[in-house]
GUPA-444061 format. One record per residue (C-alpha): residue number from 1; x, y, z. Coordinates in Angstrom, 2 decimals, always signed. Layout:
residues N
kelo pos->NUM | east->X | north->Y | up->Z
...
END
This chain:
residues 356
kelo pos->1 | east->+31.99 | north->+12.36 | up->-1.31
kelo pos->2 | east->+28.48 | north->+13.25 | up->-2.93
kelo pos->3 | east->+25.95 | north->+14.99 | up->-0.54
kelo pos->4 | east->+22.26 | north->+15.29 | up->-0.58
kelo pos->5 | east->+19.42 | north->+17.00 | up->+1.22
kelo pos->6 | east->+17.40 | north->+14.23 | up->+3.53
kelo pos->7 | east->+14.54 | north->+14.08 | up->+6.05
kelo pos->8 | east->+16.04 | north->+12.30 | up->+8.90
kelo pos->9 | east->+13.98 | north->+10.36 | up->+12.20
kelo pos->10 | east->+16.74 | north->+10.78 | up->+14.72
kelo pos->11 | east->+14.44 | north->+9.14 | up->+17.97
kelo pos->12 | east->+11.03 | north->+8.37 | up->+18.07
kelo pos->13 | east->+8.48 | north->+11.19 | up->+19.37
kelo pos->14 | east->+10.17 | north->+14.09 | up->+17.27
kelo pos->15 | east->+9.57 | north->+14.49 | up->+13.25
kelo pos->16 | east->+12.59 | north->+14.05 | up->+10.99
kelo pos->17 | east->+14.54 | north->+17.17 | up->+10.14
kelo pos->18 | east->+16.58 | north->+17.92 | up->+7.01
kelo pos->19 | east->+20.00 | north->+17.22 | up->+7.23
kelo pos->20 | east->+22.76 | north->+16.95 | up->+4.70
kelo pos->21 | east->+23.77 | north->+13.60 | up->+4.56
kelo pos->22 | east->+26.30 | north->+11.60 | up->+2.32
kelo pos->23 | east->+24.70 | north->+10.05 | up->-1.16
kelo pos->24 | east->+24.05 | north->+6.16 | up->-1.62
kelo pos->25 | east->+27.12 | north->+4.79 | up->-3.52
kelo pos->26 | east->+25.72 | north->+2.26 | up->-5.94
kelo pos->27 | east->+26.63 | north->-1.19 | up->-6.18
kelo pos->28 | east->+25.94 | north->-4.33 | up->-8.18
kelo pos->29 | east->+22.23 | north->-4.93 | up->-8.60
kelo pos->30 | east->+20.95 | north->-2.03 | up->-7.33
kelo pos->31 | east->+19.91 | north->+1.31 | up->-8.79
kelo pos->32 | east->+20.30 | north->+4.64 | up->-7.96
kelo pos->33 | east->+17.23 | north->+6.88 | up->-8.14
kelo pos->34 | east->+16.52 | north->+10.71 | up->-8.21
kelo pos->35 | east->+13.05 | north->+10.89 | up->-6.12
kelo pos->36 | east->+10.48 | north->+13.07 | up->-7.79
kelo pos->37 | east->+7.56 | north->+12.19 | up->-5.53
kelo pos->38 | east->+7.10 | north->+10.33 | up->-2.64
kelo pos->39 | east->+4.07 | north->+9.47 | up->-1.00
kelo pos->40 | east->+2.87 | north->+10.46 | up->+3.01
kelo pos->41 | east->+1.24 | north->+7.70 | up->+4.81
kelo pos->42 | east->-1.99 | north->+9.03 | up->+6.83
kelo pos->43 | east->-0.59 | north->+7.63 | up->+10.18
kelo pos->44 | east->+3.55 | north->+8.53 | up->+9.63
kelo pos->45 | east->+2.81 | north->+10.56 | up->+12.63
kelo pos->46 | east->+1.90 | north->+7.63 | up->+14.56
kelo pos->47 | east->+4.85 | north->+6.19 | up->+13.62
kelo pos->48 | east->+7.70 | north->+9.18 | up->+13.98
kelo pos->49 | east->+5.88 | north->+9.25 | up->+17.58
kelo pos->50 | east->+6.68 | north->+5.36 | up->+17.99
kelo pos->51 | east->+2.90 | north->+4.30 | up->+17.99
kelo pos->52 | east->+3.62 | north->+1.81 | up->+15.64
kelo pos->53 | east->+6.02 | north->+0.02 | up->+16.69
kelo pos->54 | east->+7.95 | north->+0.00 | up->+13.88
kelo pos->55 | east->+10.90 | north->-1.60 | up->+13.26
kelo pos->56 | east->+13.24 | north->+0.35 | up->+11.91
kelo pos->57 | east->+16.89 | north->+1.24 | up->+12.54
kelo pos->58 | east->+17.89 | north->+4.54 | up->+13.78
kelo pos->59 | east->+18.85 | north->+7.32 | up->+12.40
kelo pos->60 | east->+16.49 | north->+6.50 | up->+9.24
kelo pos->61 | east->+15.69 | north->+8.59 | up->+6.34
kelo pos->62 | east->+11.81 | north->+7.48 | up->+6.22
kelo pos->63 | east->+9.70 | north->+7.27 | up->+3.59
kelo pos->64 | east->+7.84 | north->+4.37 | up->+1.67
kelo pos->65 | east->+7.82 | north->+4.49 | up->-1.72
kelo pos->66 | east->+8.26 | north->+7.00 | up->-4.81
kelo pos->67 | east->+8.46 | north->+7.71 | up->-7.76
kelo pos->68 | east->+11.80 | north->+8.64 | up->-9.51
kelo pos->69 | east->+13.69 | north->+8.67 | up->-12.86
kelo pos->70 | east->+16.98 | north->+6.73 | up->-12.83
kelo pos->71 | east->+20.43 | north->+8.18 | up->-12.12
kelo pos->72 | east->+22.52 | north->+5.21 | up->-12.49
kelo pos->73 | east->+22.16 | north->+1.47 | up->-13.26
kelo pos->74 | east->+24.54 | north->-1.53 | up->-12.05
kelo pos->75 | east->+25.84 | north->-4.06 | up->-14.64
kelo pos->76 | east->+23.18 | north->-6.13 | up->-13.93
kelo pos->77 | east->+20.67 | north->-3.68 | up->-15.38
kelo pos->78 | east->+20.13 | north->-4.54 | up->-18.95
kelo pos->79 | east->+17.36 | north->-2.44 | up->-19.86
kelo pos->80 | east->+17.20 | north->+0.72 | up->-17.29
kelo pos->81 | east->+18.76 | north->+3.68 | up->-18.21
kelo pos->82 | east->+19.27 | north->+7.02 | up->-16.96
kelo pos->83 | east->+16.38 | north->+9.15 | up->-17.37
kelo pos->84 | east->+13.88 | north->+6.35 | up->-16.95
kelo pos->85 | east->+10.69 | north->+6.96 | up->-14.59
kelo pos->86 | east->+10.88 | north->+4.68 | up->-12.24
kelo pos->87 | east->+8.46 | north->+3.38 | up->-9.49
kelo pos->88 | east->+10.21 | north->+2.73 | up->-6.20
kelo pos->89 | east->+9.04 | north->-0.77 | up->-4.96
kelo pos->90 | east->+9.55 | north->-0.49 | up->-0.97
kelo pos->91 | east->+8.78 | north->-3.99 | up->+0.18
kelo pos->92 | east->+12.65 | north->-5.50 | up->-0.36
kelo pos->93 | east->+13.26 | north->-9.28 | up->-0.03
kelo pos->94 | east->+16.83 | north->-10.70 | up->+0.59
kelo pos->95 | east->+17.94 | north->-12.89 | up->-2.42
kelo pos->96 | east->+19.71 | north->-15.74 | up->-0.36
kelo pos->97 | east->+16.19 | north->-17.97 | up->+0.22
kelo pos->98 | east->+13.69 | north->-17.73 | up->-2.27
kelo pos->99 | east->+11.03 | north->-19.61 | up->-0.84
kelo pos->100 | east->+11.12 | north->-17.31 | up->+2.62
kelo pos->101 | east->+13.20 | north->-14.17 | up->+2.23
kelo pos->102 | east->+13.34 | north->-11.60 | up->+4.89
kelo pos->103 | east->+11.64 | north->-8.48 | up->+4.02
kelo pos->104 | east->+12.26 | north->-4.94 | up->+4.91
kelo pos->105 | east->+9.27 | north->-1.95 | up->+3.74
kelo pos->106 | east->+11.80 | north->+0.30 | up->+3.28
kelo pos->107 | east->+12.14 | north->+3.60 | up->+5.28
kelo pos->108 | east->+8.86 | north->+2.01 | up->+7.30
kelo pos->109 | east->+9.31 | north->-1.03 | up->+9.08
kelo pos->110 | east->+11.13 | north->-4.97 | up->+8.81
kelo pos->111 | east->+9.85 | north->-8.52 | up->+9.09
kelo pos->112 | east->+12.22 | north->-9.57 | up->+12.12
kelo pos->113 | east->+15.52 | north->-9.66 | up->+12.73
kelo pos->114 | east->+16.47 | north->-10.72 | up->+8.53
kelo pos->115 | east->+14.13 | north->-7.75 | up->+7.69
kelo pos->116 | east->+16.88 | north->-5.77 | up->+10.09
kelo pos->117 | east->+19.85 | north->-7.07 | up->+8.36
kelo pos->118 | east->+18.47 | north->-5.78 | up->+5.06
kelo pos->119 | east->+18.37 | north->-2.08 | up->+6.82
kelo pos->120 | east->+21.83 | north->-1.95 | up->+6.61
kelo pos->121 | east->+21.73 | north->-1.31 | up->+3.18
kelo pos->122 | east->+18.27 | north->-0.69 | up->+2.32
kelo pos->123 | east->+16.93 | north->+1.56 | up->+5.45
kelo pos->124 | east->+16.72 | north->+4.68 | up->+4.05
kelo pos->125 | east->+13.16 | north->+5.41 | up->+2.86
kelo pos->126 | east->+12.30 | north->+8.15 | up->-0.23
kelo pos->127 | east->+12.17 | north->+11.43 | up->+1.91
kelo pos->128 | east->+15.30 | north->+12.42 | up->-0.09
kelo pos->129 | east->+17.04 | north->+13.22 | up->-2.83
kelo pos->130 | east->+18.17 | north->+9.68 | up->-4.11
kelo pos->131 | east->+17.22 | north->+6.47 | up->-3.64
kelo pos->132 | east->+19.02 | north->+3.32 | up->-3.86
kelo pos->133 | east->+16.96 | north->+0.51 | up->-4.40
kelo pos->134 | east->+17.83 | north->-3.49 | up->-5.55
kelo pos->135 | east->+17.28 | north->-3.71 | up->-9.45
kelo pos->136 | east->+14.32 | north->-5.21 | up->-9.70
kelo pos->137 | east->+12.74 | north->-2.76 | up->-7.07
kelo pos->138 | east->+12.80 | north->+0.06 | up->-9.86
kelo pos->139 | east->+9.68 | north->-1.02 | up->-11.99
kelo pos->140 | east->+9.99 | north->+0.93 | up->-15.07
kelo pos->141 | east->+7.02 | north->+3.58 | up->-15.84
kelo pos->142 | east->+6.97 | north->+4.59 | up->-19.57
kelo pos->143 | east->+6.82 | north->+7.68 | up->-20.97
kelo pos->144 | east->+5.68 | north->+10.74 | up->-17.54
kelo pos->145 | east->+4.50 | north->+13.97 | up->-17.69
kelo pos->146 | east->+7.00 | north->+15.51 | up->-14.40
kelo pos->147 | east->+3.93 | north->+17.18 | up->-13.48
kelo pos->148 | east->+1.65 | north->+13.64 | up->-13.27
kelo pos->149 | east->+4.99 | north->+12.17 | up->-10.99
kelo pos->150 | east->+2.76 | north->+13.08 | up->-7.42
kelo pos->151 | east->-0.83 | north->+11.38 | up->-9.55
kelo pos->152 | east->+1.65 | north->+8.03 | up->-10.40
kelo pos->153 | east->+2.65 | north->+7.37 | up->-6.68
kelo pos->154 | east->-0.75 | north->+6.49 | up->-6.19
kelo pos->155 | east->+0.76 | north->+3.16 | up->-7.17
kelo pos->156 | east->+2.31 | north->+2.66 | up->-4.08
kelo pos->157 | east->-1.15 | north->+2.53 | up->-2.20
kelo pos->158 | east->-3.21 | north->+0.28 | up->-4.61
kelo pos->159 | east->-0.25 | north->-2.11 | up->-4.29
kelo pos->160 | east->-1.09 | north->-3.15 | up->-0.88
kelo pos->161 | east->-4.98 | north->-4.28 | up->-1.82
kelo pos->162 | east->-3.86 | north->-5.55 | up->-5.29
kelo pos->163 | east->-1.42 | north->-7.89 | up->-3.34
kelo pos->164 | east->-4.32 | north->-8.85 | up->-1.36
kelo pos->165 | east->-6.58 | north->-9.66 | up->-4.14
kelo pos->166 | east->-3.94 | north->-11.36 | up->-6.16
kelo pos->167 | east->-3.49 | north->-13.64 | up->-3.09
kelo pos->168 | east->-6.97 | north->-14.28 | up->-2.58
kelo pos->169 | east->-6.86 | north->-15.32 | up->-6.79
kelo pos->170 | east->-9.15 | north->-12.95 | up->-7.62
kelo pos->171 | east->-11.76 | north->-13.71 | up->-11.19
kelo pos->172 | east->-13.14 | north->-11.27 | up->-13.54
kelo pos->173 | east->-16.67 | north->-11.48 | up->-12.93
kelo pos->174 | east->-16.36 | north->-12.08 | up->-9.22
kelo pos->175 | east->-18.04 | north->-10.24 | up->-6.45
kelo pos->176 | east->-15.51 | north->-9.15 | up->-3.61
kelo pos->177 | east->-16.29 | north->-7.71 | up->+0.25
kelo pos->178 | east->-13.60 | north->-4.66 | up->+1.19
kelo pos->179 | east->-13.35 | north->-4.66 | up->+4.79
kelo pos->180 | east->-12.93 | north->-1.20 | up->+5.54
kelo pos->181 | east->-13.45 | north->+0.23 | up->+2.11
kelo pos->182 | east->-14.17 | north->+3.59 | up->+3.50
kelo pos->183 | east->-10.51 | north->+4.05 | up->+4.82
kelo pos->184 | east->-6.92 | north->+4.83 | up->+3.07
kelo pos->185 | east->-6.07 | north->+1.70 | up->+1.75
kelo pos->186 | east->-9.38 | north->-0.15 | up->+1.48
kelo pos->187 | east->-10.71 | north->+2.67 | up->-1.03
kelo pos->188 | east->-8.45 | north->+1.96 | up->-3.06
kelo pos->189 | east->-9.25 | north->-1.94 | up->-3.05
kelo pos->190 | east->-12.59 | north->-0.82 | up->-4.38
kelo pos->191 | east->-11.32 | north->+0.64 | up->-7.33
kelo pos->192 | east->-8.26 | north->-2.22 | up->-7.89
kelo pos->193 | east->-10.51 | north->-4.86 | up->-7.29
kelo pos->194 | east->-13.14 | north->-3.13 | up->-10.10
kelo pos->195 | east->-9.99 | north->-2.35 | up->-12.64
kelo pos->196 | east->-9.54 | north->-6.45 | up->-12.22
kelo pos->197 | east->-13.27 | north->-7.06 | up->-13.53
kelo pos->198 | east->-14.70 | north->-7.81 | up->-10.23
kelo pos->199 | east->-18.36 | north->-7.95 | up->-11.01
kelo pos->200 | east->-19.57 | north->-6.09 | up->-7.93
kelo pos->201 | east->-17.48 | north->-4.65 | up->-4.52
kelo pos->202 | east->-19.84 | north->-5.02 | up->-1.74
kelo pos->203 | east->-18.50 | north->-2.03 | up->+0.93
kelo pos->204 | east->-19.35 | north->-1.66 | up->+4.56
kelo pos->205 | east->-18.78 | north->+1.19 | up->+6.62
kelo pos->206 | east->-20.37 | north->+3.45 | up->+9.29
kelo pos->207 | east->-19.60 | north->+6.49 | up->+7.62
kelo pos->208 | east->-22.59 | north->+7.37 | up->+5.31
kelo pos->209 | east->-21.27 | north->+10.24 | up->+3.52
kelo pos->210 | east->-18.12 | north->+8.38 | up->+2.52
kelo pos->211 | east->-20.17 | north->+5.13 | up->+1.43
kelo pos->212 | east->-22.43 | north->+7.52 | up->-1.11
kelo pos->213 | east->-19.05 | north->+8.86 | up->-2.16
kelo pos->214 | east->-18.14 | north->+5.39 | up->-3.18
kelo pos->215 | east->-21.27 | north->+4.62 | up->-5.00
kelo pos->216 | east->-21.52 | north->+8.19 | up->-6.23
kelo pos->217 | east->-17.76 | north->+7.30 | up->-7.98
kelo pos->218 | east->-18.18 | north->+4.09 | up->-8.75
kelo pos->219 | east->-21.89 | north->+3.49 | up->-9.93
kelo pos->220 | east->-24.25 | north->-0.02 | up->-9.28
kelo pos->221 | east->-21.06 | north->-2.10 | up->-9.08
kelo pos->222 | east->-20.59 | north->-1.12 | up->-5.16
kelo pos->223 | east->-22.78 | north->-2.12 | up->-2.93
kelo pos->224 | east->-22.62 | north->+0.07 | up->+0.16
kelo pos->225 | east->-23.74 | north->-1.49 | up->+3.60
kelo pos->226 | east->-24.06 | north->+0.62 | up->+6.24
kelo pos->227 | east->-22.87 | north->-1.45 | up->+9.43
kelo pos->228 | east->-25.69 | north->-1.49 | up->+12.56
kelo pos->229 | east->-24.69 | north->-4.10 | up->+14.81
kelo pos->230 | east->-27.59 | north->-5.68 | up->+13.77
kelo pos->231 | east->-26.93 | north->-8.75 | up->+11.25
kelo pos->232 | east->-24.45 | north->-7.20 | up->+9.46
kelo pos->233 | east->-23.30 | north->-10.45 | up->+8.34
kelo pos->234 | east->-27.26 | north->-11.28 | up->+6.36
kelo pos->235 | east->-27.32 | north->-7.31 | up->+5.38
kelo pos->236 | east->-23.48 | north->-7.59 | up->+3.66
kelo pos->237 | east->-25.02 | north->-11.07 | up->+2.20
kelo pos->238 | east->-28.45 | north->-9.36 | up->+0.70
kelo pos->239 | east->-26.50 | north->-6.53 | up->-0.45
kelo pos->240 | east->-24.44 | north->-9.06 | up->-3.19
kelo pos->241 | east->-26.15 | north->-9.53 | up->-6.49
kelo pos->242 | east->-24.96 | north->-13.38 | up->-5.90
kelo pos->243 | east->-23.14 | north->-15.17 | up->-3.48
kelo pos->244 | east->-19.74 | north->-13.38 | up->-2.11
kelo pos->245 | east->-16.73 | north->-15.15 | up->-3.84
kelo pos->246 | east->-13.71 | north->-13.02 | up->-2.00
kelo pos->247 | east->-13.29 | north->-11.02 | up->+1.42
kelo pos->248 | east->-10.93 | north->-8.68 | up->+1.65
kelo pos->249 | east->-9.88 | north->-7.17 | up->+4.98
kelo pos->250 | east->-7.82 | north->-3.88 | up->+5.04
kelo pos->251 | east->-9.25 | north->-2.41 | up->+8.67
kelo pos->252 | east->-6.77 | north->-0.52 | up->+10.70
kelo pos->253 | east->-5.83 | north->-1.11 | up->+14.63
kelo pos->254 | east->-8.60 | north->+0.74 | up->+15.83
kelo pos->255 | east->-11.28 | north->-1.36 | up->+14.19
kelo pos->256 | east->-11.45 | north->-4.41 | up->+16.62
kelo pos->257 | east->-11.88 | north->-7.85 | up->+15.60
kelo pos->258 | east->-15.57 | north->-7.82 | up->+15.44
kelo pos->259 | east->-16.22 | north->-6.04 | up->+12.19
kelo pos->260 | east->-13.30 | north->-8.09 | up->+10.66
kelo pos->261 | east->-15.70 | north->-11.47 | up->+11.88
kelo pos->262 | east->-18.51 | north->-9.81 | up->+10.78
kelo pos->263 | east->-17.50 | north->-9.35 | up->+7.18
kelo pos->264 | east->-15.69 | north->-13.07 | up->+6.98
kelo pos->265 | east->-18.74 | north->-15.13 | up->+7.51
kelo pos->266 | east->-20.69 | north->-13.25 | up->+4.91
kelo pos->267 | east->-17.92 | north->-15.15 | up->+2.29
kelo pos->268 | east->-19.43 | north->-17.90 | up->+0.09
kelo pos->269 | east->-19.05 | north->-21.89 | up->+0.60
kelo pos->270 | east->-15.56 | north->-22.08 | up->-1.15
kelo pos->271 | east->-15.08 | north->-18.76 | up->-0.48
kelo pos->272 | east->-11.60 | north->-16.81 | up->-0.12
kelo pos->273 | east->-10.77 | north->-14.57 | up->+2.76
kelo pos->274 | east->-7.51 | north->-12.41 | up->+2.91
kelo pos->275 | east->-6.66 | north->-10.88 | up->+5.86
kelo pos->276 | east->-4.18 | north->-7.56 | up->+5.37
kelo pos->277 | east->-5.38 | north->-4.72 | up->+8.09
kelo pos->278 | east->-3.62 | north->-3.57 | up->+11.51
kelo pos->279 | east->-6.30 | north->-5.10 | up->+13.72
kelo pos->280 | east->-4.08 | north->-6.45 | up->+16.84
kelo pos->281 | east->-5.80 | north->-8.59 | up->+18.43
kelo pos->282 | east->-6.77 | north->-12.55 | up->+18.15
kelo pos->283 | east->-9.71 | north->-13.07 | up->+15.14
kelo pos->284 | east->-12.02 | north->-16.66 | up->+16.24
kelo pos->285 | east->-13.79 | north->-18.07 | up->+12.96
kelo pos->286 | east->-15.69 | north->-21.20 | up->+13.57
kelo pos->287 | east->-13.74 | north->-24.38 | up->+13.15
kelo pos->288 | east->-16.64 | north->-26.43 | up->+11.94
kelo pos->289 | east->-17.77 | north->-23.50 | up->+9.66
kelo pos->290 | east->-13.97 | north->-22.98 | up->+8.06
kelo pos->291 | east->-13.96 | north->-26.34 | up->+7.38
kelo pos->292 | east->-17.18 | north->-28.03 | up->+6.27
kelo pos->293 | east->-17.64 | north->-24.83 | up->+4.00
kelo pos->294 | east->-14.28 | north->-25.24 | up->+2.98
kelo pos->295 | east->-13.23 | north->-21.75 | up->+3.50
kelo pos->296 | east->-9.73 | north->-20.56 | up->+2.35
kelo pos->297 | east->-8.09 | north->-17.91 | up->+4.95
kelo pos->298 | east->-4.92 | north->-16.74 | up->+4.47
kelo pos->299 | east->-2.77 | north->-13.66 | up->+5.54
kelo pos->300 | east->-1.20 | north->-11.32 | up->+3.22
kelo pos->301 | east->+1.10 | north->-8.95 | up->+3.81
kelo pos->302 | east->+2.92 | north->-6.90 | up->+0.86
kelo pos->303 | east->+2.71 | north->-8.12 | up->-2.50
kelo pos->304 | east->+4.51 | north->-9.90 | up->-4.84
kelo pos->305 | east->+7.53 | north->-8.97 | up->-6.89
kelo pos->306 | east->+5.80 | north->-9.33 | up->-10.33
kelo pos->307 | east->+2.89 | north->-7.27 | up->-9.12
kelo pos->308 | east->+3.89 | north->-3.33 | up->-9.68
kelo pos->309 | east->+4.88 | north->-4.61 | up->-13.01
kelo pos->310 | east->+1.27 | north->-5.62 | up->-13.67
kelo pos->311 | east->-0.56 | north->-2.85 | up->-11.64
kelo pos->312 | east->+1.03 | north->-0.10 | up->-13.79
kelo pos->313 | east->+0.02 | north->-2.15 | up->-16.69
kelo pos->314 | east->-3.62 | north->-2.11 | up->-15.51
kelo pos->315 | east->-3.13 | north->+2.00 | up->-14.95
kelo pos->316 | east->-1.57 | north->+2.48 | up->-18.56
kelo pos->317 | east->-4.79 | north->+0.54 | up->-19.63
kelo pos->318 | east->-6.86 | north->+2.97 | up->-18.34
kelo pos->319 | east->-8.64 | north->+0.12 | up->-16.22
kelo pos->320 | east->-7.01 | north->+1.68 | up->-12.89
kelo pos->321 | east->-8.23 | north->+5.61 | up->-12.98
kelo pos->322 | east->-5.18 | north->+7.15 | up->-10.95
kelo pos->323 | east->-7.34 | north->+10.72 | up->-12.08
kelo pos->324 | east->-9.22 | north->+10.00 | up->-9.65
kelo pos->325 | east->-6.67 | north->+10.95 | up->-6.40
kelo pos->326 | east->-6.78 | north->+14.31 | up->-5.48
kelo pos->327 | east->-2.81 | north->+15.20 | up->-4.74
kelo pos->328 | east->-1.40 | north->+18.00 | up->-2.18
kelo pos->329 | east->+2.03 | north->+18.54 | up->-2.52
kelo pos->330 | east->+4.76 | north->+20.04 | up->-0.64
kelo pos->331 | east->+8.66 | north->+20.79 | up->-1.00
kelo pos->332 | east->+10.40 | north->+18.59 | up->+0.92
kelo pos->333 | east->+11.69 | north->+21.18 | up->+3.64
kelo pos->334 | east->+7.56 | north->+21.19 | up->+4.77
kelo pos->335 | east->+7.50 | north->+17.68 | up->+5.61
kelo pos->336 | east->+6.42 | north->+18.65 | up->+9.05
kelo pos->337 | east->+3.55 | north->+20.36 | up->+7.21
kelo pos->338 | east->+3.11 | north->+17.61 | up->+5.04
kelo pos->339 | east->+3.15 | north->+15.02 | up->+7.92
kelo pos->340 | east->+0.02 | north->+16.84 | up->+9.42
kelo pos->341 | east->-1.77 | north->+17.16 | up->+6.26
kelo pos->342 | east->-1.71 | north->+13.64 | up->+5.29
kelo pos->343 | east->-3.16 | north->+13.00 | up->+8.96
kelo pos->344 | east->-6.05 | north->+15.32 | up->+9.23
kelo pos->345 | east->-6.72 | north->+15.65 | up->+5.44
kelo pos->346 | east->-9.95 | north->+13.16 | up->+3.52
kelo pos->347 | east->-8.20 | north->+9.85 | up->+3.35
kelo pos->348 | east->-10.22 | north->+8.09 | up->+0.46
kelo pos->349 | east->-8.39 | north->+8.48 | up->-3.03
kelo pos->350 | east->-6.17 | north->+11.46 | up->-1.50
kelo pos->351 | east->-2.37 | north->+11.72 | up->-1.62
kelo pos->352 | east->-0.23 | north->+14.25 | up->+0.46
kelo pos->353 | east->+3.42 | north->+13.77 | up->-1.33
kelo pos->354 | east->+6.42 | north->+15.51 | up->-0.77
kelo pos->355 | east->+8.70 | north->+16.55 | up->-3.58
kelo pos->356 | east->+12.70 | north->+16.40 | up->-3.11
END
């Protein structure tokens, strides 16, 4: 039997320690991945504690994404070969319904009890070795510089905005709101949304120094609004060059609903909102304003299947400036290091990865 060095969450409240633990055996339509790099999410503290509530079946090996070169196709792979960079798609769908297929975010959470079936074979995350991952989960990279693997799974954070803002039909020459554009994920929106020709990202926030290090980055095209309490719906408004065409709200539990309301109504008659944050609790939008303005709201969570394909497309273009993460590594042995890094550590356009 093949053996390989993993990170695994035994019970919720301690961190995941290395074991040795037997190899994924590969099977038809999946693919078998050597992990290079794999990203640390800010709050994977929260959820090794249990926090978040995730759902996930234990013993896991965690970890949400990564980037990889190929070990071994199925016969279903007609293109991959060994040696191929890889990104590691984490949000897997079942293939038995394809109009509402259960989803599992690999080594982070499920969608209910389907997303739990899918554990079975797809729990363990990319805080290992190898990585076995459904075919069309392993999004082929190009040509990578080994040294450039920890800079490419950047990826795996602009996907979540770039689902949002494919959702929400987003236009070249648009103007876009980031809820929470000073945090992990919502940074990131700015710059996706900008890479997709948005004409302007208008960004509030309470934290001063990190909206001037948006508009310091980014130049006139963001539109920083520091939030009062006092109209911050009119201030987001005056802050567009034109009327606000998509919202885009990536806030995380602690936020509230308020400053998720706040930045909704600024949106445009005919306007798109996208809801894709943590916030827990009950949003109310006006009735009568939803629908006489005809307002589109919609949830989001993930992305779709076609969209790494695109997103690394809009990187290779040099449209998407992955340059501009700054990336601390560690051996994967430091995880518990690493874990505390990527939770105390600046979390706009930084990466804490671990390296297997």
């Amino acid at each position: 039997m093949n053996e390989m060095t993993a990170a695994v969450l035994e019970e919720f409240g301690k961190l995941p320690a290395l074991h040795t633990i037997p190899a994924p055996e590969l099977g038809t339509g999946e693919v078998l991945v050597d992990v290079v790099a794999a990203p640390v999410l800010p709050y994977a503290a929260e959820v090794f504690r249990g926090e978040r509530n995730s759902l996930l079946t234990l013993p896991v090996v965690p970890g949400t994404g990564a980037i990889g070169r190929v070990r071994a196709t199925g016969p279903d792979a007609t293109r991959l070969t060994a040696g191929d960079w890889v990104l590691c798609d984490p949000a897997i769908r079942s293939r038995d319904d394809a109009l509402n297929p259960d989803i599992t975010l690999q080594g982070l959470t499920a969608r209910g009890d389907g997303g739990l079936l899918l554990q079975r074979r797809f729990g363990h995350g990319a805080f290992a070795e190898q990585l076995l991952v459904p075919t069309e989960n392993a999004i082929p990279l190009g040509r990578l510089d080994p040294a450039e693997a920890g800079r490419w799974s950047a990826l795996t954070v602009c996907l979540v905005p770039y689902g949002g803002l494919l959702a929400a039909d987003l236009r070249a020459g648009e103007t876009v709101l980031v809820s929470g554009a000073t945090g992990h994920f919502g940074s990131a929106a700015v710059a996706v949304a900008l890479a997709m020709g948005a004409a302007c990202v208008v960004a509030p926030g309470r934290d001063e120094a990190a909206l001037a290090d948006l508009e310091r980055r980014f130049g006139a095209r963001v539109r920083p609004v520091r939030l009062t309490g006092d109209d911050d719906t009119g201030r987001l408004r005056r802050a567009a060059p034109g009327p606000i065409d998509v919202v885009l709200d990536l806030l995380p539990p602690s936020a509230g609903t308020a400053p998720v309301r706040t930045a909704a109504m600024a949106v445009r008659e005919q306007g798109r909102i996208v809801l894709m944050g943590g916030v827990g609790e009950d949003l109310a939008l006006p009735y009568r304003w939803l629908m006489r303005n005809g307002i589109t709201l919609r949830g989001q969570w993930l992305c779709p299947r076609t969209a790494p394909a695109s997103l690394i497309a809009l990187a290779r273009a040099g449209l998407l400036d992955l340059g501009g993460f700054t990336v601390t590594e560690f051996p994967l042995a430091d995880l518990a290091d690493a874990v505390g890094h990527a939770a105390t550590a600046p979390r706009r356009f930084a990466l804490t990865v671990v390296r297997p």
